[in-house]
C-alpha positions as a Markdown table, in Angstrom:
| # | Residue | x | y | z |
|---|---|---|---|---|
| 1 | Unk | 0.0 | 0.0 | 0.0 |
| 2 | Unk | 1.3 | 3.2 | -0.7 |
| 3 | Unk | 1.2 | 5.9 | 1.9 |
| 4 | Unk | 1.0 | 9.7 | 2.0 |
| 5 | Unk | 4.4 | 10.9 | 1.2 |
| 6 | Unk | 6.1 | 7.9 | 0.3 |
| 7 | Unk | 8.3 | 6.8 | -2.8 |
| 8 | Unk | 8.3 | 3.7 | -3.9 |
| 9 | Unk | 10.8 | 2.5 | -7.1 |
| 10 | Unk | 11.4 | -0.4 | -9.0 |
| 11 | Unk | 12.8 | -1.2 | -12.1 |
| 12 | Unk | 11.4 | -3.4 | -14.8 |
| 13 | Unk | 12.8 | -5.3 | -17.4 |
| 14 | Unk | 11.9 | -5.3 | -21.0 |
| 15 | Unk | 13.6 | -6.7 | -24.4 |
| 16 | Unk | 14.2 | -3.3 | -25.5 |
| 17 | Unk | 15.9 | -2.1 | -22.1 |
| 18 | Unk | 15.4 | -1.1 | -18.4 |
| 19 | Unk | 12.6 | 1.0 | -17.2 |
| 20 | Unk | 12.6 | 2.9 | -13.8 |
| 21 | Unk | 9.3 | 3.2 | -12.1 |
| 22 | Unk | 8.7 | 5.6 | -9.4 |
| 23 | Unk | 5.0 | 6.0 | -7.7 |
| 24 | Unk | 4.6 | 8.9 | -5.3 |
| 25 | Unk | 2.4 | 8.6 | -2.4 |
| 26 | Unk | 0.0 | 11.5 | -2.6 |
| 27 | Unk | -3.1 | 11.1 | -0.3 |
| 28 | Unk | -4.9 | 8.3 | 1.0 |
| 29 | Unk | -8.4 | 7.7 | 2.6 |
| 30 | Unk | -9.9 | 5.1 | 3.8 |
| 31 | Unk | -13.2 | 5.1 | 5.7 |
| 32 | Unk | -15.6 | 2.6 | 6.8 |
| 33 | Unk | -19.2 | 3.4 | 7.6 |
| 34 | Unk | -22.8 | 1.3 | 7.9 |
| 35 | Unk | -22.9 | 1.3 | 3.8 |
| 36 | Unk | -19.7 | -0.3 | 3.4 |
| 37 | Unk | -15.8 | 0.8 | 3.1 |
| 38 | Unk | -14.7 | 3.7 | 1.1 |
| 39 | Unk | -10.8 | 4.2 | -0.5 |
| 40 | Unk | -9.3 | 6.6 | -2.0 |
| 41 | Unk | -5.9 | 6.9 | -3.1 |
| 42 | Unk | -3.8 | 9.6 | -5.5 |
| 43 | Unk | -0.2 | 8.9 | -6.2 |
| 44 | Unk | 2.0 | 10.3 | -9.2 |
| 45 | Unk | 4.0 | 8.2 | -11.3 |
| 46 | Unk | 7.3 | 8.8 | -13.0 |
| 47 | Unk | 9.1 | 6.5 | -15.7 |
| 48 | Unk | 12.8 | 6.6 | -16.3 |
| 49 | Unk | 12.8 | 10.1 | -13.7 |
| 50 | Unk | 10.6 | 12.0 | -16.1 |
| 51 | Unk | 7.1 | 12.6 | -14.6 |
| 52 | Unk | 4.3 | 10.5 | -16.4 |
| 53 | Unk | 0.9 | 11.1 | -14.8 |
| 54 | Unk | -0.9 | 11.8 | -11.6 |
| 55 | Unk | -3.2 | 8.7 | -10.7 |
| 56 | Unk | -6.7 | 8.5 | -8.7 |
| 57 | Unk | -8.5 | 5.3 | -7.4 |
| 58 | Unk | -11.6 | 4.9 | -5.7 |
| 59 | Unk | -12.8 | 1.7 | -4.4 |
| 60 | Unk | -16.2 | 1.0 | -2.6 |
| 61 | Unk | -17.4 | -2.3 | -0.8 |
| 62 | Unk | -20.5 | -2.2 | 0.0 |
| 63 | Unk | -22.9 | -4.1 | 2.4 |
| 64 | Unk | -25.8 | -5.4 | 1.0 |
């Protein structure tokens, strides 16, 4: 799980090189309530160092 101001890196390997992933913990929520668990969770993403895109998931479970 990636946390609020945390950086995580890996690299990957592919056939036509090496790529360096970096995911930048943003924000995270999670709350829990009689209709079910709510998460939300915004990180940035950067490939080879150079910034690629800022990322949102939402996730509901709900109680039925």
């Amino acid at each position: 799980l990636i946390s609020t101001d945390e950086t995580h890196q890996t690299n990957y390997k592919t056939p036509f090189g090496n790529l360096v992933f970096t995911i930048h913990g943003e924000r995270v929520t999670l709350v829990e309530d009689e209709e079910g668990l709510h998460i939300y969770a915004k990180y940035g993403m950067d490939v080879n160092y150079e910034h690629l895109s800022v990322n949102e998931l939402k996730v509901e479970v709900r109680v039925e």
